[in-house]
C-alpha positions, 0 to 999 in steps of 0.5 A: 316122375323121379321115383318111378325113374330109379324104380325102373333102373333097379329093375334092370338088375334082375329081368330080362321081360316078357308079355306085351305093352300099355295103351297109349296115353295123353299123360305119357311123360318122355323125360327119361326116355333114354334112361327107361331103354337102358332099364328095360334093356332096349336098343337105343333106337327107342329112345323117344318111343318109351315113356310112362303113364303114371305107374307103367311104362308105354310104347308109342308104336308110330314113334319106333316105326318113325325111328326105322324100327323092325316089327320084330323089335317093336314086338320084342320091346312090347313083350319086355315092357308088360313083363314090368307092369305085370310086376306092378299090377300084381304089387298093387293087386296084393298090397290092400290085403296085407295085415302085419302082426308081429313078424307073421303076415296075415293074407286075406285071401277070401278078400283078395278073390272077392275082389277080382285077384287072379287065383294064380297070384293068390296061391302065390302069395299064400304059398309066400305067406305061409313060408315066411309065417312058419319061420317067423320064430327065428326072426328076430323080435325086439322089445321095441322097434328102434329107428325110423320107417321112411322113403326120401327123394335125393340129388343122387337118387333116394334113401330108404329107412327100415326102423330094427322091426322091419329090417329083420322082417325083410332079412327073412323074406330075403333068406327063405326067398319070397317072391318080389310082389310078396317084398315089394308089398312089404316095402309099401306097408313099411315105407309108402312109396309108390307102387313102381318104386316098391318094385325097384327096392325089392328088385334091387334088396334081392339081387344085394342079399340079406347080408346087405341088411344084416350088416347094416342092422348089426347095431339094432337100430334100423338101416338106412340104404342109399340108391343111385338110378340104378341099384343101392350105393351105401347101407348103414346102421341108422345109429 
């Protein structure tokens, strides 16, 4: 429930959203509800009404009417929420077929269409993939990847590790501007951790920039960057 927490608070950053809700279900946990308004930048006449499922966030509709809420709110809130679960649905959807060699992404696409990906997040993340494999020659390679790969639970928050490889790969993704799904696959395949969490830490890497990574990287042995609730607090080498 945490790391689905701090994933959501990130998001704030970067989104205001569109679309419309999940189905209720008897697995919606209301513990952060609170926290889950302010993320997805509802009035606070909803708290009680949002909570989670797993991955994805939920509106429990007879809850909001309750609270006094308008239908146009209650239909405003549901747009914004789905917009969310698009991003994580889409994540999800992309990560199995992702192959990294090297500094170039290897997308099976003929795999993804067999299995029911949508043709418009295929071209998508070809168009990503195409991009960043045709800079991979300017992203640095090391003869050995120094540092480590892992993603930690704290008091205040959690912690990400990329090892050198995979910091100066996610530099490039920043700089040529792949999409968020494209990042947030990269962050599972580098650090696993949930799909909700992935979208966070990419949202939250986008809206800092690359130099956050560039700086923190500088002595070549992997980064280490430090989140609280809402967006990273400290990056620094893992030297």
């Amino acid at each position: 429930m945490k790391k689905l927490f701090t994933s959501l608070l990130s998001l704030v950053l970067l989104f205001s959203m569109v679309g419309s809700v999940f189905a209720e279900s008897v697995k919606v946990d209301y513990a952060y509800s609170s926290a889950l308004v302010k993320a997805v930048q509802l009035d606070e006449v909803f708290v009680g009404a949002v909570g989670v499922d797993g991955e994805f966030l939920v509106l429990n509709q007879q809850k909001a009417i309750d609270n006094g809420i308008s239908s146009d709110k209650i239909n405003e809130a549901k747009e914004k929420i789905k917009e969310y679960n698009k991003i994580i649905e889409d994540t999800l959807a992309i990560t199995p077929y992702f192959t990294f060699v090297g500094n170039q992404i290897l997308f099976d696409d003929l795999a993804a269409e067999k299995n029911g990906v949508s043709t418009e997040l295929i071209n998508a993340t070809k168009y990503d993939v195409e991009k960043i494999n045709g800079e991979a020659n300017s992203i640095a390679s090391f003869a050995s990847c120094e540092g480590t790969n892992k993603y930690e639970d704290r008091w205040y928050g959690y912690d990400t590790y990329f090892d050198s490889c995979n910091t100066t790969k996610l530099i490039g993704y920043l700089t040529i501007g792949a999409a968020i799904t494209t990042i947030a696959a990269a962050i599972t395949a580098f650090i696993a951790p949930p799909a909700g969490v992935a979208v966070g830490i990419a949202a939250g890497l986008i809206g800092a920039g690359a130099g956050v990574l560039t700086v923190a990287s500088a002595n070549g042995c992997g980064v280490i960057i430090r989140w609280t609730l809402d967006k990273p607090i400290w990056s620094g080498s893992q030297c």
